[in-house]
C-alpha positions as CSV (number, residue, x, y, z in Angstrom):
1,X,61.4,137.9,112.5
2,X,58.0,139.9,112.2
3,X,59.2,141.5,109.0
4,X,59.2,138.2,106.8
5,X,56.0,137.5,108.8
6,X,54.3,140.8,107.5
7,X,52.4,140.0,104.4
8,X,50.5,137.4,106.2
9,X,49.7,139.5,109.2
10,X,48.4,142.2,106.5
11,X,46.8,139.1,104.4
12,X,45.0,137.8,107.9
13,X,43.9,141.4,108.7
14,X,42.4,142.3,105.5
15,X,40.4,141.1,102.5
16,X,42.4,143.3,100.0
17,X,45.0,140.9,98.2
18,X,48.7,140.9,99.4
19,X,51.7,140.5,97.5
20,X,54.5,139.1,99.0
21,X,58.3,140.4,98.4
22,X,60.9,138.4,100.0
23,X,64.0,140.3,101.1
24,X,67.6,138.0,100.5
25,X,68.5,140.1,103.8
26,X,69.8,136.3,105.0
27,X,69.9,132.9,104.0
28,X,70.1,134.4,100.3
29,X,66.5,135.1,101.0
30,X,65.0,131.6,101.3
31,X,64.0,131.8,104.8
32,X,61.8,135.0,103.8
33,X,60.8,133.5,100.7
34,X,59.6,130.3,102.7
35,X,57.7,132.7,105.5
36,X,56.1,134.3,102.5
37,X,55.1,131.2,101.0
38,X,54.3,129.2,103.7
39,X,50.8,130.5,104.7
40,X,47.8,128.6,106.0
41,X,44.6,128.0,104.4
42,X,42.5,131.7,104.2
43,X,45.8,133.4,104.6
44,X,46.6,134.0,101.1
45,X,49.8,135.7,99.8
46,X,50.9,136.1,96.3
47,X,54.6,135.7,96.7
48,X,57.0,136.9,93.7
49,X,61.2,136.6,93.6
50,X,63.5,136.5,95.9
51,X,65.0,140.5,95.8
52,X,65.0,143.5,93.0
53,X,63.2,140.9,90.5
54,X,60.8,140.0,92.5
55,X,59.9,144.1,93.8
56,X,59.9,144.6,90.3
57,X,57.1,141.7,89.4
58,X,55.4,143.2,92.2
59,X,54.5,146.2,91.0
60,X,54.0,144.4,87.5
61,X,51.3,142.2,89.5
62,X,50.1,144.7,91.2
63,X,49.2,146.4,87.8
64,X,47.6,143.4,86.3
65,X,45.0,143.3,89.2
66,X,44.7,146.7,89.0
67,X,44.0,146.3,85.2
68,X,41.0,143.9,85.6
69,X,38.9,146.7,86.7
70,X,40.1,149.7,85.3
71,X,40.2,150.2,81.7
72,X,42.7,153.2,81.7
73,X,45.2,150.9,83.9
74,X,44.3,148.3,81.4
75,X,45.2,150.4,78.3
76,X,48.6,151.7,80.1
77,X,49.4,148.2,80.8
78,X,49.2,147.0,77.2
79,X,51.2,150.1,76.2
80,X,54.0,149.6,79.1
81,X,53.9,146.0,77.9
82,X,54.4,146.5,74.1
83,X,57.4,149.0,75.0
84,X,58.8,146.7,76.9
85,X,58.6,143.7,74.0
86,X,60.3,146.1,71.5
87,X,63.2,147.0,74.2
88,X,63.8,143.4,74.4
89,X,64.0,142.7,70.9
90,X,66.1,146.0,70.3
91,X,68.4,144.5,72.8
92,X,68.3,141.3,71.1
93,X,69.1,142.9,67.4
94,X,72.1,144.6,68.8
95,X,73.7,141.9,70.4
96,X,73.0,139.4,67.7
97,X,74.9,142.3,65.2
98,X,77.8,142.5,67.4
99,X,77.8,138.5,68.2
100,X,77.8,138.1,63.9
101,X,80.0,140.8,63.2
Protein backbone atom coordinates (compact mmCIF):
# COMPACT_ATOMS: atom_id res chain seq x y z
CA UNK A 1 0.00 0.00 0.00
CA UNK A 2 0.93 3.83 -0.24
CA UNK A 3 1.92 3.86 3.44
CA UNK A 4 5.08 1.47 3.13
CA UNK A 5 5.60 3.38 -0.20
CA UNK A 6 5.77 6.83 1.70
CA UNK A 7 9.43 7.47 2.47
CA UNK A 8 10.30 7.13 -1.10
CA UNK A 9 7.47 9.32 -2.38
CA UNK A 10 8.89 12.00 0.26
CA UNK A 11 12.70 10.89 -0.69
CA UNK A 12 11.63 11.45 -4.68
CA UNK A 13 9.91 14.81 -3.76
CA UNK A 14 12.59 16.28 -1.76
CA UNK A 15 16.30 16.79 -1.35
CA UNK A 16 16.09 16.72 2.54
CA UNK A 17 17.23 13.10 3.70
CA UNK A 18 14.51 10.54 4.66
CA UNK A 19 14.55 7.96 7.18
CA UNK A 20 12.66 5.00 6.64
CA UNK A 21 10.64 3.22 9.61
CA UNK A 22 9.06 -0.02 8.68
CA UNK A 23 5.82 -0.86 10.50
CA UNK A 24 5.54 -5.02 11.28
CA UNK A 25 1.69 -4.05 10.57
CA UNK A 26 1.93 -7.55 8.34
CA UNK A 27 4.17 -10.01 7.20
CA UNK A 28 6.06 -9.38 10.65
CA UNK A 29 7.08 -6.22 8.86
CA UNK A 30 9.26 -7.58 5.98
CA UNK A 31 7.09 -6.56 3.20
CA UNK A 32 7.41 -2.76 4.59
CA UNK A 33 10.90 -3.26 5.40
CA UNK A 34 11.57 -4.50 1.67
CA UNK A 35 9.32 -1.39 0.21
CA UNK A 36 11.58 0.74 2.42
CA UNK A 37 14.67 -0.73 1.25
CA UNK A 38 14.06 -1.37 -2.10
CA UNK A 39 14.39 2.07 -3.68
CA UNK A 40 15.84 2.95 -7.12
CA UNK A 41 18.98 4.79 -7.90
CA UNK A 42 18.45 8.86 -6.72
CA UNK A 43 15.68 7.64 -4.48
CA UNK A 44 17.53 7.27 -1.33
CA UNK A 45 16.08 6.12 2.03
CA UNK A 46 17.84 5.47 5.13
CA UNK A 47 15.89 2.52 6.41
CA UNK A 48 16.30 1.46 10.33
CA UNK A 49 14.41 -1.78 12.14
CA UNK A 50 11.65 -3.36 11.69
CA UNK A 51 9.05 -1.68 14.61
CA UNK A 52 9.71 0.18 18.23
CA UNK A 53 13.62 -0.47 17.59
CA UNK A 54 13.81 0.81 14.60
CA UNK A 55 11.42 4.34 15.53
CA UNK A 56 13.73 4.52 18.24
CA UNK A 57 17.21 4.45 15.91
CA UNK A 58 15.30 6.88 14.01
CA UNK A 59 15.17 9.57 16.03
CA UNK A 60 18.79 8.43 17.25
CA UNK A 61 19.74 8.97 13.41
CA UNK A 62 17.99 11.62 12.98
CA UNK A 63 20.16 13.31 15.83
CA UNK A 64 23.39 12.28 14.47
CA UNK A 65 22.63 14.20 11.17
CA UNK A 66 21.32 16.87 13.00
CA UNK A 67 24.61 16.87 15.08
CA UNK A 68 26.98 17.38 12.09
CA UNK A 69 25.92 20.90 11.79
CA UNK A 70 24.94 21.99 15.00
CA UNK A 71 27.31 22.11 17.81
CA UNK A 72 24.63 22.40 20.68
CA UNK A 73 22.86 19.07 19.09
CA UNK A 74 26.31 17.80 18.91
CA UNK A 75 27.12 18.42 22.61
CA UNK A 76 23.53 17.05 23.75
CA UNK A 77 24.25 14.00 21.74
CA UNK A 78 27.54 13.18 23.47
CA UNK A 79 25.81 13.78 26.76
CA UNK A 80 22.50 11.55 25.82
CA UNK A 81 25.12 9.09 24.65
CA UNK A 82 27.35 8.86 27.78
CA UNK A 83 24.06 8.51 29.93
CA UNK A 84 23.04 6.00 28.04
CA UNK A 85 26.59 3.96 28.27
CA UNK A 86 26.47 4.21 32.21
CA UNK A 87 22.65 2.85 32.17
CA UNK A 88 23.88 -0.03 30.27
CA UNK A 89 26.67 -0.87 32.45
CA UNK A 90 24.46 -0.10 35.71
CA UNK A 91 22.18 -2.63 34.24
CA UNK A 92 24.96 -4.90 33.61
CA UNK A 93 26.49 -4.50 37.35
CA UNK A 94 23.24 -5.45 38.77
CA UNK A 95 22.48 -8.37 36.93
CA UNK A 96 25.94 -9.76 37.11
CA UNK A 97 25.51 -9.24 41.31
CA UNK A 98 22.35 -11.10 41.28
CA UNK A 99 23.58 -13.82 38.61
CA UNK A 100 26.89 -14.31 41.25
CA UNK A 101 25.06 -14.07 44.25
Amino acid sequence: GMAAHLAGVVAAESLLPVIGVPINASMDGLDALLATVQMPPGIPVGTVAVGRAGAKNAAWLAVRILALGDKEVADRLAKAKTAQREKVLASDAELQAKLNG
